[in-house]
VOFI-445226 format. One record per residue (C-alpha): x, y, z. Coordinates in steps of 0.25 Angstrom, whole numbers, padded with zeros to 4 digits, always signed. Layout:
XYZ...
This chain:
+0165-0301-0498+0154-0300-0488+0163-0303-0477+0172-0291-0482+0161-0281-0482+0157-0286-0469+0170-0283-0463+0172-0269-0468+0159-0266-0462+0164-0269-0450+0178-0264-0449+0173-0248-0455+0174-0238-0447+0158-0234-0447+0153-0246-0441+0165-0247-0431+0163-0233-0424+0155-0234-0410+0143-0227-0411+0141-0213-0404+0133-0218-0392+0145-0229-0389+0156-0219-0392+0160-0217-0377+0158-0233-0373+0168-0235-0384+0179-0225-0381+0180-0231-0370+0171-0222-0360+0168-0226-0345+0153-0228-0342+0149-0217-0330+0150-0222-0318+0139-0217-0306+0144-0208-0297+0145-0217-0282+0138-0205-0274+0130-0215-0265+0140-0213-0253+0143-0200-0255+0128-0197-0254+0128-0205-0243+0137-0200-0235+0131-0185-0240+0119-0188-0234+0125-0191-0221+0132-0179-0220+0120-0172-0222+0115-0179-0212+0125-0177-0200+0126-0163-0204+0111-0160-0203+0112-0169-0188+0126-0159-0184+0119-0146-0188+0103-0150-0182+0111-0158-0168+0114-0146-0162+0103-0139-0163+0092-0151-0161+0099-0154-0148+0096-0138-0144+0084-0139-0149+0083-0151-0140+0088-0146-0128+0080-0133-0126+0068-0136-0132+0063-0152-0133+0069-0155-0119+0065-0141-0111+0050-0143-0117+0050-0159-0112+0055-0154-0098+0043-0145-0097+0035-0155-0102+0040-0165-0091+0039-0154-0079+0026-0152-0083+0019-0164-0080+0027-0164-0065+0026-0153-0054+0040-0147-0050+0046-0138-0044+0057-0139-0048+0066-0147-0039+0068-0163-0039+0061-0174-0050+0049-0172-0057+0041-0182-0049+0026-0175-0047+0020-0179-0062+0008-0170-0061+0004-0171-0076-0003-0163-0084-0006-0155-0071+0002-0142-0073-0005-0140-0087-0016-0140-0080-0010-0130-0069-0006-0121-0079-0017-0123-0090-0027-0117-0079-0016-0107-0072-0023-0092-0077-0009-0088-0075-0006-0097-0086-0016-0093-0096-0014-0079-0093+0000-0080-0097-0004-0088-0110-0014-0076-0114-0003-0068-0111+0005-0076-0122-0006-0075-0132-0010-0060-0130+0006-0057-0132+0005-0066-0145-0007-0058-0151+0001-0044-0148+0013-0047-0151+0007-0049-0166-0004-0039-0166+0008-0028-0160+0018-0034-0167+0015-0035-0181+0010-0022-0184+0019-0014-0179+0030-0022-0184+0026-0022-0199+0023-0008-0197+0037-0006-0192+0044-0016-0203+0036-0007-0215+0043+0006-0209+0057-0002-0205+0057-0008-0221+0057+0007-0227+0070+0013-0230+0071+0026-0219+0081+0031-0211+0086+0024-0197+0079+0009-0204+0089+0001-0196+0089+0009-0183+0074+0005-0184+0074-0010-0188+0087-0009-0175+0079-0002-0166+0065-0010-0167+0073-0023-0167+0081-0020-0154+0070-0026-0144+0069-0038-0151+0085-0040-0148+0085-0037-0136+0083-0048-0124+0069-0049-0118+0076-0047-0105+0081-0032-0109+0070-0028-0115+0062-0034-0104+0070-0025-0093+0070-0014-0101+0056-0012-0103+0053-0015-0087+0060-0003-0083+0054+0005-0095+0040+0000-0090+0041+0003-0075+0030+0010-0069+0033+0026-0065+0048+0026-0068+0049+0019-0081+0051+0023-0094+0038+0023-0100+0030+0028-0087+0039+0041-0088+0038+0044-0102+0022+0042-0099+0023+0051-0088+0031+0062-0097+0018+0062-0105+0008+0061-0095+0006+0048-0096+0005+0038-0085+0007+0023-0087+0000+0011-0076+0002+0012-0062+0006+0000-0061+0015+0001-0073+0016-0006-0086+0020-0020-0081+0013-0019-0067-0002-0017-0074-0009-0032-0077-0018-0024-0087-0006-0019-0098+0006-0028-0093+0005-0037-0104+0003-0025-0115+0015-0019-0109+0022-0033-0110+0017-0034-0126+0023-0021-0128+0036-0023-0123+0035-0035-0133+0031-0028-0144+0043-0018-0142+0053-0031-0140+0047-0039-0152+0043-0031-0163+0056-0030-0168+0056-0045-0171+0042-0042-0179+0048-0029-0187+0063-0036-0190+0053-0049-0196+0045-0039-0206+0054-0031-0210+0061-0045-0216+0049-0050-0221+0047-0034-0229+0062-0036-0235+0054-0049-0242+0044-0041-0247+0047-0038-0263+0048-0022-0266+0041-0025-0278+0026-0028-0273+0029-0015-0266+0033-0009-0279+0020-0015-0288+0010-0012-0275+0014+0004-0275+0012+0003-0292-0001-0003-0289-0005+0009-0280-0007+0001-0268-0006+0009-0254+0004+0004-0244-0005+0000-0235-0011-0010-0248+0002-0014-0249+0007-0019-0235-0005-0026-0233-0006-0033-0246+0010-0035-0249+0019-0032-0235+0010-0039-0225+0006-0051-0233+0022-0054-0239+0024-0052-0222+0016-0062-0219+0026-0074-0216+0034-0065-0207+0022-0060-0199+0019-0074-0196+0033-0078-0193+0033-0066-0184+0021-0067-0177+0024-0083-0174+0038-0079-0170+0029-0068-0160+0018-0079-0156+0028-0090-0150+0037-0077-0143+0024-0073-0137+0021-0085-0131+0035-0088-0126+0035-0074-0120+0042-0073-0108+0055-0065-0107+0049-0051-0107+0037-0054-0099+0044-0059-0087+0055-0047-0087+0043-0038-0086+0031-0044-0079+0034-0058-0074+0022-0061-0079+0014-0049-0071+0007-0042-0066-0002-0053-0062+0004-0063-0073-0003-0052-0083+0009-0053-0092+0012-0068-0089+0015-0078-0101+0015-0092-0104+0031-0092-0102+0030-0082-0089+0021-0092-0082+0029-0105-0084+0042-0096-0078+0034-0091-0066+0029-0104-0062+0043-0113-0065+0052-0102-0060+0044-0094-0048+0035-0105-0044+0043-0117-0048+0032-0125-0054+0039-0132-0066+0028-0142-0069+0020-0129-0071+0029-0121-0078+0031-0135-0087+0018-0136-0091+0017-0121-0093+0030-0121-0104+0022-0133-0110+0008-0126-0111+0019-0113-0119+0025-0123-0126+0014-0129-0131+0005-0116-0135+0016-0111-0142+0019-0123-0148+0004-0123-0153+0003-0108-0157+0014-0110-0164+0012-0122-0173-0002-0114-0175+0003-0104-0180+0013-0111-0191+0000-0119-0195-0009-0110-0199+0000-0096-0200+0012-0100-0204+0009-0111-0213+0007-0102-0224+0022-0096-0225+0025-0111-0227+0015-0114-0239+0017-0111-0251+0013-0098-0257-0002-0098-0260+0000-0087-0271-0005-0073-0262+0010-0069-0260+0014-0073-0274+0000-0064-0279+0006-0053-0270+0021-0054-0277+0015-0054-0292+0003-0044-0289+0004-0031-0280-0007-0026-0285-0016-0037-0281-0009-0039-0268-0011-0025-0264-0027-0024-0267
């Protein structure tokens, strides 16, 4: 009897069903296999790699060739005096630093560079926000403007150079007739020929070539510039003047600074338009750091010299410039410390 219950227990369908969790084991079902990604992510990774090495090659051998191995071939003429003709074999040392380092034509062109830098920004950046605030407003003939101001900067420092030459000739230029036409005479030895305002005529003629680099920068900054800070200030009551100073110039501040290191390392590399006009003159009044080094490598065939000179510019740019992305700079590349956020959230504030 007991051995009869036992077996209907057994054989009833309740006790035989799989449970739920077993369901899929029992019909049969095909435990999951991992997916074998180990090679393909392998060989993923190394086509990563070969693209990155196609597309940086080309550009790295570039950068190889007409930077790293020029600035090594200065550095090694340097140390040797050369005059250009059979091998390096007169090692002189650190001799030519000294030459140049105590050449007053040498310091005078590096005071050049530097007073060039100063005006280049102090000219510069007013009149170019002034003209990027006038240029942002909707008028008629906008486009013709932004073109016209934005010519000089296009154009080759070779054309601009020669035409302002002829325009700054003494009697018979341009600018000496239209003087006269008003009764107005300009130096006697004209423009380029006076050591007193050579070099002012030669940052004028930058100004004109490169402010349209400045007003093209800050008119692209001001399209950043959120419409409704506008909007909030003018309901707050606060006076346009309030309102550039605490809202435009501040939210301009990382494309001034990008604009004015862009102008600091083309100051110091001037050369083009100096030697069109001057040559360096009168009396090496408008001579730069990169006039020099040509003068004495071309004219006087002292490479050692001119070596070391390309050195000493390399060098003090170098150092200006890693100064400048230290302690200017650094700031566009840390994080926000709240003031342009507080700006954003509370024109009223900003504009106090």
């Amino acid at each position: 009897m007991a051995d009869d219950v036992t077996t209907s227990v057994a054989a009833s369908p309740a006790t035989s069903r799989p449970r739920p969790d077993t369901a899929g084991r029992a019909q049969g079902a095909r435990p999951a296999v991992p997916a074998r990604g180990g090679r393909r992510g392998g060989n993923s990774q190394l086509r990563k790699r070969l693209e990155i090495a196609f597309f940086v090659t080309p550009a790295l051998a570039l950068f190889v060739l007409f930077v790293i191995w020029p600035i090594l071939t200065a550095v090694q003429l340097s140390v040797y005096r050369w005059k250009g003709f059979g091998p390096l074999v007169d090692f002189v040392g650190l001799q030519n630093y000294v030459l140049v380092l105590t050449d007053k034509v040498f310091t005078d062109a590096l005071v050049h560079n530097l007073i060039v830098v100063v005006m280049s920004i102090v000219i510069q950046l007013p009149i170019g926000l002034a003209l990027a605030l006038l240029l942002n407003r909707k008028m008629w003939g906008q486009g013709l403007l932004r073109t016209i101001i934005f010519v000089p900067y296009v154009l080759a420092e070779v054309i601009a150079g020669v035409v302002w030459f002829q325009l700054l000739q003494p009697q018979y230029g341009v600018i000496d007739s239209i003087l006269g036409a008003v009764g107005l005479q300009g130096p006697a030895q004209g423009w380029l020929g006076d050591p007193d305002i050579a070099l002012w005529t030669v940052i004028v003629v930058l100004t004109w070539k490169y402010l349209g680099l400045a007003v093209i920068l800050l008119l692209a900054g001001l399209q950043g510039v959120p419409e409704e800070l506008y909007e909030a200030a003018q309901i707050d009551g606060a006076t346009w003047w309030q309102v550039q100073r605490r809202i435009t110039v501040p939210l301009l501040g990382p494309t001034i600074r990008t604009w004015a290191f862009l102008s600091m390392i083309g100051s110091l590399q001037l050369f083009d338009m100096v030697w069109i006009l001057t040559r360096g003159g009168p009396a090496n009044a408008t001579s730069t750091m990169a006039t020099y080094l040509i003068d004495e490598g071309t004219r006087r065939q002292n490479f050692g010299i001119a070596g070391a000179a390309s050195v000493i510019l390399f060098v003090v740019a170098l150092v200006m410039a890693l100064a400048y992305q230290h302690f200017i700079l650094r700031r566009d590349t840390q994080p926000d410390d709240g003031r342009r956020a507080k700006a954003r959230t509370s024109p009223k504030e900003a504009t106090r």
